[in-house]
C-alpha positions in Angstrom: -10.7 14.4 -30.9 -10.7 17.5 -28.8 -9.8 20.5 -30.8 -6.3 22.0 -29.4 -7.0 25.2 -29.6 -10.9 25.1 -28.0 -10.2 27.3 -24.6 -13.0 25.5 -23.3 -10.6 22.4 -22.8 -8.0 23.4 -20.0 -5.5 20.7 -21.2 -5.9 22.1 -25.0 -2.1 22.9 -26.4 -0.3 20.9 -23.2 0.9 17.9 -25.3 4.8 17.5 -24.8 7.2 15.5 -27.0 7.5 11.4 -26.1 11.5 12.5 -25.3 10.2 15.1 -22.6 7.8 12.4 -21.3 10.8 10.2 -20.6 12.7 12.8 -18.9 10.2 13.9 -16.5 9.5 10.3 -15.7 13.6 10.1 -14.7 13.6 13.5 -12.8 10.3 11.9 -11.1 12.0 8.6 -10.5 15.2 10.0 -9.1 13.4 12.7 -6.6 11.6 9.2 -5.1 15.0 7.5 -4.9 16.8 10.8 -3.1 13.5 10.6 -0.8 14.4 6.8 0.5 17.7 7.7 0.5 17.1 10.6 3.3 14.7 8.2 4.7 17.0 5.4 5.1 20.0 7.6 6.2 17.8 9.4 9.2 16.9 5.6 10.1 20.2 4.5 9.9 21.2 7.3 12.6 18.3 6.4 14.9 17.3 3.8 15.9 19.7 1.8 13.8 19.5 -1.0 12.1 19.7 -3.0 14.8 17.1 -1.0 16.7 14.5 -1.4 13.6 15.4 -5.6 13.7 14.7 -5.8 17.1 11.4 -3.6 17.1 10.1 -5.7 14.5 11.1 -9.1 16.6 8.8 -8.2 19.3 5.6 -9.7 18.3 7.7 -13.3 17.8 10.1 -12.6 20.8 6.7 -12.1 23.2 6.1 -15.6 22.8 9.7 -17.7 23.3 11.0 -18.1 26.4 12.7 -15.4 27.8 16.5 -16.6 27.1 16.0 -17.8 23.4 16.6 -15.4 20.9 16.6 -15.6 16.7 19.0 -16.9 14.7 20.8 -16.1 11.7 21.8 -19.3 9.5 23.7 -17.3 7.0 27.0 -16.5 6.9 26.1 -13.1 5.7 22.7 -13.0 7.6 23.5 -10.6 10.3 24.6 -8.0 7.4 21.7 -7.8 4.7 18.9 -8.7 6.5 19.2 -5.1 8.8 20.2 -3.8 5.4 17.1 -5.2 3.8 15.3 -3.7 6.7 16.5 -0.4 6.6 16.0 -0.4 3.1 11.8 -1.6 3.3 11.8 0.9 6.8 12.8 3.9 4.7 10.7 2.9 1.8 7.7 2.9 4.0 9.1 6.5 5.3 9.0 8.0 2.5 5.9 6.9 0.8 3.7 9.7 0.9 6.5 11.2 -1.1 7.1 8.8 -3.1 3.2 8.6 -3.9 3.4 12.1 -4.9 6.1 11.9 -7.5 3.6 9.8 -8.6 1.3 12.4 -8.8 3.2 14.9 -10.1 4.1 13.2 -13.2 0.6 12.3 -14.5 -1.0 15.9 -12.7 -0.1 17.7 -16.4 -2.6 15.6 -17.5 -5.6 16.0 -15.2 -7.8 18.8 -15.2 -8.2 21.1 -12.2 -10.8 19.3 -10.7 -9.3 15.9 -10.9 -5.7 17.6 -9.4 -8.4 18.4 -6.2 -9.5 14.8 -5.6 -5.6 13.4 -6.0 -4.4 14.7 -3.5 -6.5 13.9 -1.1 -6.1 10.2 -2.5 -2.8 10.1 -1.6 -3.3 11.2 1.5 -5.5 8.3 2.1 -3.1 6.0 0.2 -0.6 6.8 2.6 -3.0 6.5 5.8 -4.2 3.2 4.8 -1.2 1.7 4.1 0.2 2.8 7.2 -3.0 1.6 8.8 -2.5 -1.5 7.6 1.3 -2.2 8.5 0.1 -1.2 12.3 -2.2 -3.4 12.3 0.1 -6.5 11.3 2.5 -5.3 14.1 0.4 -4.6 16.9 -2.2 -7.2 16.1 -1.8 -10.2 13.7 1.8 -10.6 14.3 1.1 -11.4 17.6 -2.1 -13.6 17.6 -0.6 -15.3 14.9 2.6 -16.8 16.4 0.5 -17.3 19.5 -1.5 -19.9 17.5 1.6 -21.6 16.0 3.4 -21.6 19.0 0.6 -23.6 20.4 1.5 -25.8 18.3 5.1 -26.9 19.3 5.6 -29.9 21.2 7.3 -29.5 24.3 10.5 -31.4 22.9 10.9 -28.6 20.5 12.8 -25.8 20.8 11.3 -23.3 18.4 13.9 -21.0 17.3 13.5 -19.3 14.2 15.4 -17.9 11.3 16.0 -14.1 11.3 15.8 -14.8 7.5 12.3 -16.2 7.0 11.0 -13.9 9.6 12.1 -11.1 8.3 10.7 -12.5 4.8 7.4 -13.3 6.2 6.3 -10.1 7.8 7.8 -8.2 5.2 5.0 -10.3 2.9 2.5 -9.2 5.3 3.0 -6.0 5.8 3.3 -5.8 1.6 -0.2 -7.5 1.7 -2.0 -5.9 4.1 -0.6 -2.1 2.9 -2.4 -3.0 -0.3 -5.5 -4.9 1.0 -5.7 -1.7 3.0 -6.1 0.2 -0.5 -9.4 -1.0 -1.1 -11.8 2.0 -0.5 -9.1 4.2 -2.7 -9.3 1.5 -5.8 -13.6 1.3 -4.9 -13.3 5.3 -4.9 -11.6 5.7 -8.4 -13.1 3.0 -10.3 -16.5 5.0 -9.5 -14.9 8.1 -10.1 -13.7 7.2 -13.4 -17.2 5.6 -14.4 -15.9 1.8 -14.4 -18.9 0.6 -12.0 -21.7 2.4 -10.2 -22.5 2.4 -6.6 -25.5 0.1 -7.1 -23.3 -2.6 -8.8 -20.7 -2.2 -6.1 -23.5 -2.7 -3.6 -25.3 -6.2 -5.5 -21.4 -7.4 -6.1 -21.0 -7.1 -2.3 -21.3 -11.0 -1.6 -18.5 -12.2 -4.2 -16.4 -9.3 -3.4 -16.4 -11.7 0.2 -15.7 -14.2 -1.1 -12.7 -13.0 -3.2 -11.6 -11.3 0.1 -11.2 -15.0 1.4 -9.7 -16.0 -1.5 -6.9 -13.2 -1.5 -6.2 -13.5 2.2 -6.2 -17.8 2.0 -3.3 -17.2 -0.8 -1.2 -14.3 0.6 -1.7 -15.5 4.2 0.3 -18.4 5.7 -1.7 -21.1 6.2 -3.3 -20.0 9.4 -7.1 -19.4 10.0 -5.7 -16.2 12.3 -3.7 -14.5 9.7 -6.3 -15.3 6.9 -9.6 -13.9 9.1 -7.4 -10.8 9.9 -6.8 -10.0 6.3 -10.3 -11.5 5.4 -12.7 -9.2 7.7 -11.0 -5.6 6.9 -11.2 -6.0 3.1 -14.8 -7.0 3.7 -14.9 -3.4 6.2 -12.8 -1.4 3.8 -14.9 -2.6 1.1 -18.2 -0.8 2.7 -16.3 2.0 3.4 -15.3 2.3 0.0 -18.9 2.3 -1.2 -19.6 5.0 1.4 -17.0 7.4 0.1 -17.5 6.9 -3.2 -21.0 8.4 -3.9 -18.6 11.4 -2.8 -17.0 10.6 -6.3 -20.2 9.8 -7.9 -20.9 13.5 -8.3 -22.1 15.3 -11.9 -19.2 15.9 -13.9 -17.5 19.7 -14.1 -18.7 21.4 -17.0 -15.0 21.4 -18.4 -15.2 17.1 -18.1 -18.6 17.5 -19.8 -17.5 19.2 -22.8 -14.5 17.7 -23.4 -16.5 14.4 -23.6 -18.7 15.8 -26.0 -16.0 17.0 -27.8 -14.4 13.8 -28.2 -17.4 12.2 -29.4 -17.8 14.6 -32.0 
């Protein structure tokens, strides 16, 4: 162990109590919560609800005819699905704040140099995941119901559930924001010595097929959905590599000798 008092350890003496642990992590938790609170309550004013339930109905409503709209089966439907909306909408708002509560309660114990790589982590975090709601939106939603809709025989009046719809992009867009979070986990797991760049590079081929895998199970069972999820991971994969010999850097000499200190 790492003498407490060496001064060439910049973390040496900064050991709190397990109680002051606890209440950091509630002051942490709560600053998230008022930060989807704000979120929800400035989505709530504009565009409503309402306006977030039918943004999100687009990609569906672009292919039913023109005087069919969605239905709520429900008694309650019309009231906790918006709710539920406004609730994932302001969740999604707030993230980058929410990622950085995160942050701030493990920063203590990170040294300087590992504070400078965090944050632009979660700035990435936040992009990606951002990236990857966008593209469900604006891109799978809609090539995806266009195949399905194919589908229906012209004796069928395809009118869906507000319900399930709202339940199945919401699983999307919770898939695809962490599919998205591939180069960040790549990035990290070098930084932190679990794999090396050359083992990331020869496990390139199962790491395809594992993207399949991932994209058959959290996908419904279309090839549209599952090739959309599929090919970025594959994408985000190399670009992971890319940015992680960024990470694959000789250690500071503060890292160094608190390794060798803990060996000793």
């Amino acid at each position: 162990m790492a003498d407490p008092k060496d001064p060439a350890d910049e973390l040496a003496g900064t050991e709190q109590p397990f109680v002051a642990h606890l209440m950091e992590l509630r002051d942490r938790i709560l600053y998230a919560l008022y930060g989807v609170g704000v979120a929800m309550v400035l989505l709530a004013i504009w565009p409503g609800p309402s306006g977030l339930i039918d943004w999100i109905a687009v990609p569906i409503r672009a292919h039913m005819p023109p005087d069919v709209k969605l239905i709520a089966v429900g008694v309650f439907t019309p009231f906790f699905v918006p709710l539920k909306v406004l609730m994932m909408a302001g969740l999604l708002l707030a993230l980058p704040w929410v990622i950085y509560q995160i942050w701030a309660f493990v920063a203590p114990g990170l040294y300087s140099h590992e504070k400078r790589f965090a944050l632009p982590l979660i700035v990435i975090g936040s992009a990606l995941a951002y990236l990857g709601i966008a593209f469900v939106q604006f891109f799978v939603l809609d090539k995806m119901f266009a195949f399905i809709q194919g589908f229906t025989p012209a004796s069928v009046n395809a009118t869906p559930d507000i319900a399930s719809y709202v339940e199945a992009i919401l699983s999307l867009y919770l898939a695809f924001g962490l599919a998205f979070q591939v180069p960040v986990v790549v990035m990290l797991m070098v930084r932190f010595e679990m794999v090396t760049v050359e083992k990331l590079k020869s496990f390139r081929g199962y790491f395809i097929v594992i993207a399949f895998v991932i994209a058959a199970i959290v996908t419904p069972p279309d090839v549209i959905s599952q090739l959309a999820l599929a090919i970025p991971m594959c994408l985000l994969y190399e670009i992971g590599i890319w940015g992680s010999r960024w990470f694959a850097s000789t250690k500071p000499k503060t890292e160094a000798s608190a390794a060798d200190a803990d060996q000793s």
